[in-house]
C-alpha positions in Angstrom: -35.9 -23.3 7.1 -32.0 -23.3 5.5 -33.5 -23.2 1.9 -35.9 -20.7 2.6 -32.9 -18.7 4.4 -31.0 -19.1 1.0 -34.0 -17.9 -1.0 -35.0 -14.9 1.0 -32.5 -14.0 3.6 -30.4 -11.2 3.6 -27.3 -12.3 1.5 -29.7 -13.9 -1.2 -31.3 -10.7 -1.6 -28.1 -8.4 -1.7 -27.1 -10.9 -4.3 -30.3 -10.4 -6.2 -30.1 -6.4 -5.7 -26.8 -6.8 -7.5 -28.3 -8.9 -10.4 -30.7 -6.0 -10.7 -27.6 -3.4 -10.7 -26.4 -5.8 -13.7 -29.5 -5.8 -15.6 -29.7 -2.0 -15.3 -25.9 -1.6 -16.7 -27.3 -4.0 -19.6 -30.0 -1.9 -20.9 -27.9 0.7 -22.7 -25.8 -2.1 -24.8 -29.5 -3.8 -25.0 -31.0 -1.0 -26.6 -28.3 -0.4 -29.0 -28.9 -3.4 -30.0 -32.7 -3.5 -30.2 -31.6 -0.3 -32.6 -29.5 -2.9 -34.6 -32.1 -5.0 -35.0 -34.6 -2.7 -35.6 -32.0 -1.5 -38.9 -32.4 -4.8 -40.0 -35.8 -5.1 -40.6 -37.5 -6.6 -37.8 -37.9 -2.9 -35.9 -42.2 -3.2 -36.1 -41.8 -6.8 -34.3 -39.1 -6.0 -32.1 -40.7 -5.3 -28.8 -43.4 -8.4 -29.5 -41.0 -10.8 -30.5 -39.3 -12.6 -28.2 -36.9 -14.2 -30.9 -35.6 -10.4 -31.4 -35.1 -9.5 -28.0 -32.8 -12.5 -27.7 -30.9 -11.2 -30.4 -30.7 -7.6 -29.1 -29.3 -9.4 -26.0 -26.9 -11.7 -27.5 -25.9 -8.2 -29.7 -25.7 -6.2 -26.6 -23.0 -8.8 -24.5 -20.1 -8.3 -26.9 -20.4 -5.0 -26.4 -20.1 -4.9 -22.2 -17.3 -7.3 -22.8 -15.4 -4.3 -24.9 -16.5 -2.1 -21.7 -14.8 -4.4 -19.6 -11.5 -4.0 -20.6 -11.5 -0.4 -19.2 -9.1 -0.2 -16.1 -11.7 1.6 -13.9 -14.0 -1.3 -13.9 -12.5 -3.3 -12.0 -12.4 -1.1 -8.9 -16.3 -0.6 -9.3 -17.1 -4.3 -9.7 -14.8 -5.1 -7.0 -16.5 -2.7 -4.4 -19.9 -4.0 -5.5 -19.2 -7.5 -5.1 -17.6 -7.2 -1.9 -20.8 -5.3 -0.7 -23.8 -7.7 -2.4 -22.2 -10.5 -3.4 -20.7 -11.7 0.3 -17.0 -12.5 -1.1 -14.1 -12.0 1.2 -12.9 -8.8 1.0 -9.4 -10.6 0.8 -9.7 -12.4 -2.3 -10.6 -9.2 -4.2 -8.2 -7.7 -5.7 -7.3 -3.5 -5.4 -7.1 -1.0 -8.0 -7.4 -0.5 -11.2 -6.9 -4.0 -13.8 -3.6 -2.5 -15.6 -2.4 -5.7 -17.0 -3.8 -7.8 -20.6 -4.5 -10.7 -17.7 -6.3 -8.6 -15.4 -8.3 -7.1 -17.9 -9.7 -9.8 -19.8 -10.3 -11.3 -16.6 -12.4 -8.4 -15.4 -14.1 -8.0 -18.9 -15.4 -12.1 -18.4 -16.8 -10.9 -14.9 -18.4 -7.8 -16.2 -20.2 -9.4 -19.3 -21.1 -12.7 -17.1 -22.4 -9.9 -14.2 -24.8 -8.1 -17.2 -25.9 -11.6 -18.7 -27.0 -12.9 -15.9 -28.6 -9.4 -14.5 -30.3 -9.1 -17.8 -31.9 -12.3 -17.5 -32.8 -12.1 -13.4 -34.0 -8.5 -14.0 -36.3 -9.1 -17.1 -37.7 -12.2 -15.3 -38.3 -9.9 -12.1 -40.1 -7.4 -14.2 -42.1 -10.0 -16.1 -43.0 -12.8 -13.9 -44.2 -11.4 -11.0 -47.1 -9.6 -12.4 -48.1 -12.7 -14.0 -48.0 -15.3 -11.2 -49.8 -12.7 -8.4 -52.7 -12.5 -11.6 -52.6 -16.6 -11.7 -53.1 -16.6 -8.1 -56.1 -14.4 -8.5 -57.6 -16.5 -11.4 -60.0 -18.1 -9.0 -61.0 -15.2 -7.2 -61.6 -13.1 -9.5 -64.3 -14.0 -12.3 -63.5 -11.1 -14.9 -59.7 -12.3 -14.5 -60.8 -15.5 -16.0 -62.7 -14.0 -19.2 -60.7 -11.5 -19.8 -57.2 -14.6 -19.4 -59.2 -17.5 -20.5 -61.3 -16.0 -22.9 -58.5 -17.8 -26.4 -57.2 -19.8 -23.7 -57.3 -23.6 -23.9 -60.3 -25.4 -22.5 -58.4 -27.4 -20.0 -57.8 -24.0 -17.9 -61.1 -23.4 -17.3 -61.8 -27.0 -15.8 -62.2 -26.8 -12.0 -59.4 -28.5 -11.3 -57.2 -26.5 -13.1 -58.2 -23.1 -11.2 -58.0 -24.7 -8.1 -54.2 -25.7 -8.6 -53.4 -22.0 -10.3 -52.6 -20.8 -6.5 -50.3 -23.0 -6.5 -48.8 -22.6 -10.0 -48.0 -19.0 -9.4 -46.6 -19.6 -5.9 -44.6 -22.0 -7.7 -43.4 -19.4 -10.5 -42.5 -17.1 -7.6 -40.5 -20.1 -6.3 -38.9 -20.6 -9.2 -38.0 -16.9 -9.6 -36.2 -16.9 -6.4 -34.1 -19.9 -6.9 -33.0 -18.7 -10.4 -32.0 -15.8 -8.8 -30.1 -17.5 -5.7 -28.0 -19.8 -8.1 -27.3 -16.5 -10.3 -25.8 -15.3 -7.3 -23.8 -17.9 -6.1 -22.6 -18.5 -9.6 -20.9 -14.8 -9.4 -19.9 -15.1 -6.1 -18.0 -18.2 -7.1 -16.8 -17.0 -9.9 -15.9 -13.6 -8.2 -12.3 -14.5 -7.0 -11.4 -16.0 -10.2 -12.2 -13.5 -12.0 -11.9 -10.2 -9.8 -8.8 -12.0 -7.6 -5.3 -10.6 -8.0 -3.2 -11.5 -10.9 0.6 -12.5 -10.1 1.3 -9.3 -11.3 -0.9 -8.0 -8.5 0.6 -10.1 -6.1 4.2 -9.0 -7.2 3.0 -5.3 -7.1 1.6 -5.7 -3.4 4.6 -7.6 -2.7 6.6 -4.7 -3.8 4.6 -2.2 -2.2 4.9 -3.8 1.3 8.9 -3.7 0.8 8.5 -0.3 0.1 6.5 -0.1 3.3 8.9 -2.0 5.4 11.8 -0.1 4.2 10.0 3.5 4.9 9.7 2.0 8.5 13.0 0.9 8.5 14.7 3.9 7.4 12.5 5.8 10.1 13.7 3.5 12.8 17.2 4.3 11.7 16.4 8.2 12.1 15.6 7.8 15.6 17.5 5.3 16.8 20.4 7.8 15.7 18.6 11.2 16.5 17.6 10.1 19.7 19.8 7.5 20.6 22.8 10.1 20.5 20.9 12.8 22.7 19.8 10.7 25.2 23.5 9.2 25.4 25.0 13.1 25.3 22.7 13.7 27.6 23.3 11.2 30.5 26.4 11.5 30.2 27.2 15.4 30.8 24.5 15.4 33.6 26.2 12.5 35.6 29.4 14.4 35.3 26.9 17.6 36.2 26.1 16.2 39.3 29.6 14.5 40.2 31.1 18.6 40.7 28.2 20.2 41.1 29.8 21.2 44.1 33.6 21.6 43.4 32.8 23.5 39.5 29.9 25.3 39.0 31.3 26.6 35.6 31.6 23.3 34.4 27.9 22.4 35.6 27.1 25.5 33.9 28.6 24.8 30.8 27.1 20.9 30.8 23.4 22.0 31.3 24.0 24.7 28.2 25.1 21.7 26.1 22.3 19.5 27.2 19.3 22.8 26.5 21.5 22.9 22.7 21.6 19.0 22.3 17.9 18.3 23.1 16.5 21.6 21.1 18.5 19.9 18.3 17.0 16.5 18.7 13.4 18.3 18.9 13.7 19.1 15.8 15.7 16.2 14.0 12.0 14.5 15.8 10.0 17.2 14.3 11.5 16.0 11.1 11.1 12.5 11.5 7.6 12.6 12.8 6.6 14.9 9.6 8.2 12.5 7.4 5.9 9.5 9.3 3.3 11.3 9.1 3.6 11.8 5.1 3.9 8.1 5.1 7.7 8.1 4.4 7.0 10.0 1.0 10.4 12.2 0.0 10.5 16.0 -0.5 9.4 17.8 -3.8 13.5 17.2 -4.9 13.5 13.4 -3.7 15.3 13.7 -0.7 13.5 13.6 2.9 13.9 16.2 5.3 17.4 15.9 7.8 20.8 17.7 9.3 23.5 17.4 6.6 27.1 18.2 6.8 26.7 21.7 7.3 24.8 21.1 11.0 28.3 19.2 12.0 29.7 22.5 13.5 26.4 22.1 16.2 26.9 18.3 16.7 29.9 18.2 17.6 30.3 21.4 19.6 27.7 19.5 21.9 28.3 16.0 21.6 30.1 15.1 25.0 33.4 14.7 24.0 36.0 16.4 22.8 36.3 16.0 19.3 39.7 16.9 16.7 37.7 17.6 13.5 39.6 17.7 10.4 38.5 18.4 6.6 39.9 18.1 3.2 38.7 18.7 -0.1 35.4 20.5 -0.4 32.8 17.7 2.1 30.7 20.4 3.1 29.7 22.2 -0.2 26.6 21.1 -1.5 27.3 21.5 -5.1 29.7 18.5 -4.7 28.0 16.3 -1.9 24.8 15.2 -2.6 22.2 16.0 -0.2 21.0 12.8 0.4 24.5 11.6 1.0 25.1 14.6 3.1 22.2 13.5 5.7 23.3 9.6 5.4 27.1 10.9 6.7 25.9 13.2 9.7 24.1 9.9 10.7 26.8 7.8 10.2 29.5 10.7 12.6 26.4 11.1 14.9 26.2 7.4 15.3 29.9 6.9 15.5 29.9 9.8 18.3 27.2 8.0 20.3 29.3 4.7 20.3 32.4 6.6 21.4 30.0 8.3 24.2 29.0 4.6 25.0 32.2 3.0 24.8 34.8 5.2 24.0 37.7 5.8 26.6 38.8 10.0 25.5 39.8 12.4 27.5 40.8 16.0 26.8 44.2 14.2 26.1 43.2 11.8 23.5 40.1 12.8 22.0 37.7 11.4 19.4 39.7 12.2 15.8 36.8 12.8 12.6 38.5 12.9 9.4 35.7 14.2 6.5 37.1 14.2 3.2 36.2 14.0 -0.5 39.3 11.8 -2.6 39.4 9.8 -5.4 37.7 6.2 -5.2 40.2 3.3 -4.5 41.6 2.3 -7.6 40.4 -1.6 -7.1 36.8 -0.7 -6.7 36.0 1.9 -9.5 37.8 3.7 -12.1 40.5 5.9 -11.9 39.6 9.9 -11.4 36.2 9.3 -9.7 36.2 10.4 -6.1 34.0 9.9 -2.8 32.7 11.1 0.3 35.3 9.3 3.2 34.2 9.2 6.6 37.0 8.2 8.9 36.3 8.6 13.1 38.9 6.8 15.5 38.8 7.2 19.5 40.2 5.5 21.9 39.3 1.9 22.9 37.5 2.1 26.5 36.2 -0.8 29.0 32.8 -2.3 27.0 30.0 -1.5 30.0 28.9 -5.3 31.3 25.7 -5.1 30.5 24.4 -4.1 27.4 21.3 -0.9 27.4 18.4 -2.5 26.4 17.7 -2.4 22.3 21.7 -2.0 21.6 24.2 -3.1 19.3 22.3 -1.9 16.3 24.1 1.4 15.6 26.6 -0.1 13.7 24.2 -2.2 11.5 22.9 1.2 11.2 25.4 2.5 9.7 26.6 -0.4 7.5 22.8 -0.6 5.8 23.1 3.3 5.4 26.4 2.9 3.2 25.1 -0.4 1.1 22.1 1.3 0.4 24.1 4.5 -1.2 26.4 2.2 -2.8 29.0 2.3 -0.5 30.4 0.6 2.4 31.2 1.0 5.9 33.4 -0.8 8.3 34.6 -0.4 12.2 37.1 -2.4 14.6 40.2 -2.2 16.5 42.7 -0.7 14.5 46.4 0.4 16.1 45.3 1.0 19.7 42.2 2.8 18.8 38.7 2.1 17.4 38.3 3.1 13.8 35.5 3.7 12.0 35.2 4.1 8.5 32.5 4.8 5.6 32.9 5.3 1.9 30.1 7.1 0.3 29.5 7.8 -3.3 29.3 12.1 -3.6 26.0 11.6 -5.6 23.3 9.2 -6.0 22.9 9.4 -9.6 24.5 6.2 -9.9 23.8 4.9 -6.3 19.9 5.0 -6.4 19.3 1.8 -8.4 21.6 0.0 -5.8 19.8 1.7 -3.1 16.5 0.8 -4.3 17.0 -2.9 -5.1 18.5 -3.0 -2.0 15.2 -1.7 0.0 13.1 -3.6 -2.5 15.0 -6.9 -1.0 14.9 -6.2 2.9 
């Protein structure tokens, strides 16, 4: 019952509807070369002569091998075999064969996928017809003179008709087996030659990095978009509600800056979203979509505590600041506001100081005359709560991974009685983007 299930069950005859796809991509190199050796004298013979055909078949293989080496073909043979020839979709590989490896590899599977279609296809056209008319040989007296009539004596013993039933059940047999070894042969053979390559394997490896760091960056945009409302947020309404009573003005002035802060985070989400749903891809001039320094003014007019801004040098034009390093610094301040919302211990008396400035890079680190983008934020150090919020402490990994991967760096502590943060950011990333990228090809 198995072997008749690998004969004639359903995989077995996918496989042999796939030898008959291979047979019919044969027959254009197959009658090229039936025209080749037609040219060379044997054209009058060609179709009774079973020597020729063989050489219009060995003619035509070369010739699906050059096909092979086409980068589309892989694609097409992959999607076929994983559909007729019951290979794992997993040891296929994707895409187009763009490497010598990958392509010589996919021109063996697309000449052995013709050879053996030719054969299994010819046979399926041929044999057939003849084993159903040995079947009938006994049945049918006009069958046997018009078969037997030059035939050898033997066939027309008795004997001989009476086992022809059997002789054609047995080419039919036959037929099928051929063809179920044909297609485990390719079906074997199929990861070899249509698996990936280790250059495929280093270009999936690659594009799942890529992957990971689009998800990463996106977590990054709303742990800080989000993260800082929702902290701004809590904040001014507990201090809402604590004079709601004694100071309505205050109240008053508290709900207007929660209604600007979470209109402003609707739309850094907006942003974010969009971006996830373009599957991370950046903007028609490389950047992705987000506040830069310019939106400051708005940030920090509602961030939840009183703030002594400072600038020097030229931070907020964006003929000098790139825009990409422009959104990566409002995230870092944003962040370093949310920590100092968190944390921080300011009062109207000491608030949070945010120095933005463009100066030249420290002597030590780069050459003399080139400048960058500094970010320098220092508030008062405050009691730490006791218990952590759930999903905190990554804010300032946050921002360190935003600096490294512009080329800069970033740093925070205690620093002379207050909490300092600072970030050094390069003002373009001309120079920055090969860091940037190596860096998000390694995470």
């Amino acid at each position: 019952m198995r072997f008749l299930a690998a004969l004639f069950g359903r995989r077995a005859r996918l496989r042999w509807l796939h030898l008959i796809i291979g047979g019919a991509l044969l027959m254009p190199y197959f009658l090229v070369g039936t025209v080749l050796v037609g040219m060379a004298g044997g054209g009058e013979q060609l179709f009774s002569s079973l020597p020729a055909q063989f050489v219009a078949f060995g003619l035509a293989l070369p010739m699906a091998a050059v096909t092979g080496f086409f980068a589309l073909v892989r694609p097409l043979s992959v999607a076929a075999a994983r559909a007729l020839c019951g290979v794992p979709p997993a040891v296929l590989a994707d895409g187009p064969a763009r490497t010598r490896q990958a392509r010589v590899r996919t021109a063996g599977w697309y000449t052995l996928h013709l050879a053996l279609g030719g054969i299994i296809s010819g046979a399926t056209l041929a044999l057939p017809p003849f084993a159903v008319a040995v079947i009938a040989l006994p049945f049918f007296a006009g069958l046997r003179e018009t078969w037997l009539l030059d035939g050898p004596e033997a066939l027309r013993e008795p004997w001989a008709l009476a086992l022809a039933p059997f002789a054609g059940l047995a080419m039919l047999l036959a037929l099928a087996l051929a063809a179920a070894v044909a297609g485990e042969v390719l079906a074997r053979r199929a990861p070899v030659l249509l698996g990936p390559t280790p250059e495929d394997r280093l270009a999936a490896a690659e594009r799942r990095a890529a992957d990971l760091a689009v998800r990463n960056r996106l977590a990054r945009e709303l742990h800080d978009s989000v993260g800082h409302a929702l902290s701004a947020v809590t904040l001014q309404a507990g201090a809402a509600r604590r004079v709601l009573d004694r100071d309505p003005e205050f109240v008053r002035e508290a709900l207007t800056a929660i209604e600007e802060t979470t209109r402003r985070t609707v739309g850094e989400l907006d942003s974010v979203l969009g971006l996830l749903r373009q599957d991370g891809e950046p903007d028609e001039e490389g950047t992705a979509h987000g506040p830069g320094l310019d939106a400051l003014g708005g940030l920090l007019a509602h961030c939840g505590v009183p703030v002594a801004y400072e600038r020097e040098g030229d931070a907020e034009d964006p003929g000098v600041v790139d825009p990409v390093v422009a959104r990566e610094a409002y995230r870092i301040v944003q962040e370093g506001l949310s920590n100092a919302l968190r944390h921080g211990g300011g009062d109207a008396a000491s608030p949070v100081r945010l120095l933005i400035a463009v100066r030249e890079r420290e002597r030590e680190r780069e050459r003399e005359g080139e400048r960058e983008l500094m970010i320098v934020m220092e508030n008062p150090l405050g009691e730490r709560p006791a218990v952590a919020r759930p999903g905190g402490g990554r804010g300032l990994r946050g921002i360190a991974e935003r600096a490294v991967l512009l080329g800069g760096r970033a740093e925070a502590g205690p620093y002379d009685g207050v909490w300092r943060l600072t970030a050094r950011l390069p003002l373009t990333t001309a120079k920055a983007t090969g860091t940037a990228d190596r860096a998000e090809g390694r995470r």
